[in-house]
N, C-alpha and C positions, 0 to 999 in steps of 0.2 A: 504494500500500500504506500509505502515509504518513498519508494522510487518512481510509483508511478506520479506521485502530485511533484518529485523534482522536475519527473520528466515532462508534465505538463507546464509547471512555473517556468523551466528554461522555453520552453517553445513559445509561450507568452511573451517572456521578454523579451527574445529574438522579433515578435510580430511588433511589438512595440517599438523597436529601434529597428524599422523599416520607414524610410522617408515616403511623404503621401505621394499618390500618384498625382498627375497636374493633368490636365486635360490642353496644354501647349501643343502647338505644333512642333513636328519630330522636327528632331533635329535635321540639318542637309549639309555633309562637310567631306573633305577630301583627302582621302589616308594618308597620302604620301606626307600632305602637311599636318596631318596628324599625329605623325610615330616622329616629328621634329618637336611639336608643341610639347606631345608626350615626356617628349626627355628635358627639351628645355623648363617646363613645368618643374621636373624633377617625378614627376611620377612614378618612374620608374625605382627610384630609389627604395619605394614601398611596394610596390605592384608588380616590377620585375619587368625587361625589358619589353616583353610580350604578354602583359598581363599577366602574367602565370599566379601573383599571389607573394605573398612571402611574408613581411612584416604588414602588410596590407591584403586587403581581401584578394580574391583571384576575379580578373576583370573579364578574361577572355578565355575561351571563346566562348559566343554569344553571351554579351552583357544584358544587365535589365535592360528595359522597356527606356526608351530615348527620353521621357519626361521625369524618370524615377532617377536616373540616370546624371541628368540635369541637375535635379532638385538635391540628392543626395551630395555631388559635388561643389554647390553654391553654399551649400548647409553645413557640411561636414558632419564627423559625427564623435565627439567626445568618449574618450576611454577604451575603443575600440580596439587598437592597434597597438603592440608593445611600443609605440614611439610617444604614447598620450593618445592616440585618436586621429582622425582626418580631419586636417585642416580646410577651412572653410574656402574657397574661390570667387570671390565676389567677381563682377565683370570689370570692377577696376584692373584686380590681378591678375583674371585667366580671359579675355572677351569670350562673346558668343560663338565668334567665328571660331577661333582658338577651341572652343569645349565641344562644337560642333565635327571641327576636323577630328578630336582626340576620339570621340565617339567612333566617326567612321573607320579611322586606324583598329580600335578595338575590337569593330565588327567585322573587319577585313581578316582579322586570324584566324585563320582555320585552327578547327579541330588535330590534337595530334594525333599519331598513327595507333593503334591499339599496339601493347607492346609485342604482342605473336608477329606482325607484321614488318618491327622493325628491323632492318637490316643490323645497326650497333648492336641491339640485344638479345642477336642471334649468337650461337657457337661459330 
């Protein structure tokens, strides 16, 4: 009984520290100046050069939804990340274009190989 109300209060909290959805128009931006913004941003520093995650969540492949996306990187999110948390991006810091490009770089990375597939982690 004990584990099942943890395991309900963590799933809570998680629903809780998701940014609201925006009814915005999606975003519209262009990779190549995206995976530039990405590093100049420092994004990658948490996220990893390809989204993969690390001290930060894993971004790619396929990130949320383009306005959750938005809203969670304008917002940041407090305590999240062993560095304190995700720092906020207001459009003074990151512009529209800028978060828009970053998106489309994010959504430009494929999927990796299932590891049976891959040639390195063959014999």
């Amino acid at each position: 009984m004990k584990t099942v109300l943890t395991v309900v209060l963590f799933v809570a909290a998680l629903r809780a520290q998701t940014p609201p959805q925006t009814s915005a128009q999606p975003l519209r931006g262009d990779a190549s100046k995206g995976r530039v913004a990405f590093m100049n941003a420092g994004c990658y520093t948490c996220h990893g050069t390809v989204g993969q995650g690390g001290a930060g969540a894993r971004l790619a492949p396929k990130p949320r939804a383009e306005p959750g996306f938005a809203a969670y990187v304008r917002s940041g999110r407090r305590g999240w990340s062993v560095a304190g948390g995700m720092p906020a991006y207001p459009p003074s810091v990151l512009s529209d274009a800028a978060l828009a490009d970053i998106y489309a770089y994010l959504a430009s990375i494929p999927a990796p190989l299932p590891a049976a597939q891959n040639p390195l982690l063959k014999d």
